[in-house]
C-alpha positions as CSV (number, residue, x, y, z in Angstrom):
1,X,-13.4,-0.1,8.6
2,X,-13.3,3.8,9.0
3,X,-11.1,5.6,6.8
4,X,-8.2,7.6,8.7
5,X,-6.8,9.6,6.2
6,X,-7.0,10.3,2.6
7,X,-4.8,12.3,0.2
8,X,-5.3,14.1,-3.0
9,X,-2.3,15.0,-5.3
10,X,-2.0,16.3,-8.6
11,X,-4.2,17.4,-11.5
12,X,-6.1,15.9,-14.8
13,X,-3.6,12.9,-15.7
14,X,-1.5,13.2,-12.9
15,X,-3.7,13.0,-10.2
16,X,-3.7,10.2,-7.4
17,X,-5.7,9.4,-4.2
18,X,-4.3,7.7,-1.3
19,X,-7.3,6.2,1.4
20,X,-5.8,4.6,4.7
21,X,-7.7,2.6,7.2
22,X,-6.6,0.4,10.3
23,X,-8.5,-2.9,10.2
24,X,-7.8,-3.8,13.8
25,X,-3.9,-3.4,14.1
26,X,-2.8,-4.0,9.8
27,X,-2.9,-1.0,8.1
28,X,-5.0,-0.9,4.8
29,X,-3.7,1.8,2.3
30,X,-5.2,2.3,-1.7
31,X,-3.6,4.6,-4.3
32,X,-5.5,4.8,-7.3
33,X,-6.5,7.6,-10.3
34,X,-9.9,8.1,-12.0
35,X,-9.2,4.9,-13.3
36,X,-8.4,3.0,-10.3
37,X,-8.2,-1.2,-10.9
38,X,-6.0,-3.6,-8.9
39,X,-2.7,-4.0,-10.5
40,X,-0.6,-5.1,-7.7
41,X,-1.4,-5.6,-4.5
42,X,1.9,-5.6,-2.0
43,X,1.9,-7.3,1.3
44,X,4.3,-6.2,4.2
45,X,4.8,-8.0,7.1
46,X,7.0,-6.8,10.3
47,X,9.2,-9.5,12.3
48,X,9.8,-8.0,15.9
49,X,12.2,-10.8,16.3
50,X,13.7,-10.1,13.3
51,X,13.8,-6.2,13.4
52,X,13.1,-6.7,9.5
53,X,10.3,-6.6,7.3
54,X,9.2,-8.6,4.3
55,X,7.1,-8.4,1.1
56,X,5.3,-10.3,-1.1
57,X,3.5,-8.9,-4.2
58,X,0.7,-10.1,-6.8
59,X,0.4,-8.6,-10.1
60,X,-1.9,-8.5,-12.0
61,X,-0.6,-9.7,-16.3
62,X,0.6,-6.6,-18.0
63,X,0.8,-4.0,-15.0
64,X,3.7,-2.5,-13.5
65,X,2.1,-1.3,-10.3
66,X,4.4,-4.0,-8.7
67,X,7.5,-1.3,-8.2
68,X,5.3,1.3,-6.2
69,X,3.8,-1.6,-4.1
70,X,6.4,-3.5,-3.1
71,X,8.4,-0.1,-2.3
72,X,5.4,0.9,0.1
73,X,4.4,-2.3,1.6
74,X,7.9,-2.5,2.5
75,X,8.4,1.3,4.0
76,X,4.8,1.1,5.7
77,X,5.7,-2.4,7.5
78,X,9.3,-1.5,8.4
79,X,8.5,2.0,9.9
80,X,4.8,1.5,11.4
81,X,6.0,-2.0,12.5
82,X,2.5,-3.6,12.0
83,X,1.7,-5.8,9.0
84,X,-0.2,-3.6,6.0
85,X,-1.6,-3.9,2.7
């Protein structure tokens, strides 16, 4: 898996990477800080039948990482039209 693209925003506290890589046609995406950990983890699958996507999230006790995952798996699937995590 080769990374495609990675973002840096932000400074000291505020500061977040995103990494993206295509494992064959899904799209793999992590956001994390100097502390990264998995707090949620957001699933988004495209229906081509459907014109819809869906979303299904796991979170991990006493995060609220949930919000920015489900948001994202759901934007990623419905515009890129390929399933992503």
């Amino acid at each position: 898996m080769k990374e495609t693209l990675h973002l840096i925003r932000g400074r000291g506290r505020t500061k977040i990477e995103l990494s993206l890589f295509f494992l064959g046609q899904d799209i793999i995406i992590y956001i994390y800080n100097e502390n990264g950990h998995s707090g949620a983890i957001g699933i988004g699958e495209y229906s081509v039948e459907e014109d819809r996507a869906s979303v299904s999230v796991i979170t991990r006790r006493g995060h609220k990482d949930d919000v920015i995952a489900q948001r994202l798996a759901y934007l990623i699937s419905k515009y890129s039209r390929r399933p992503c995590c």
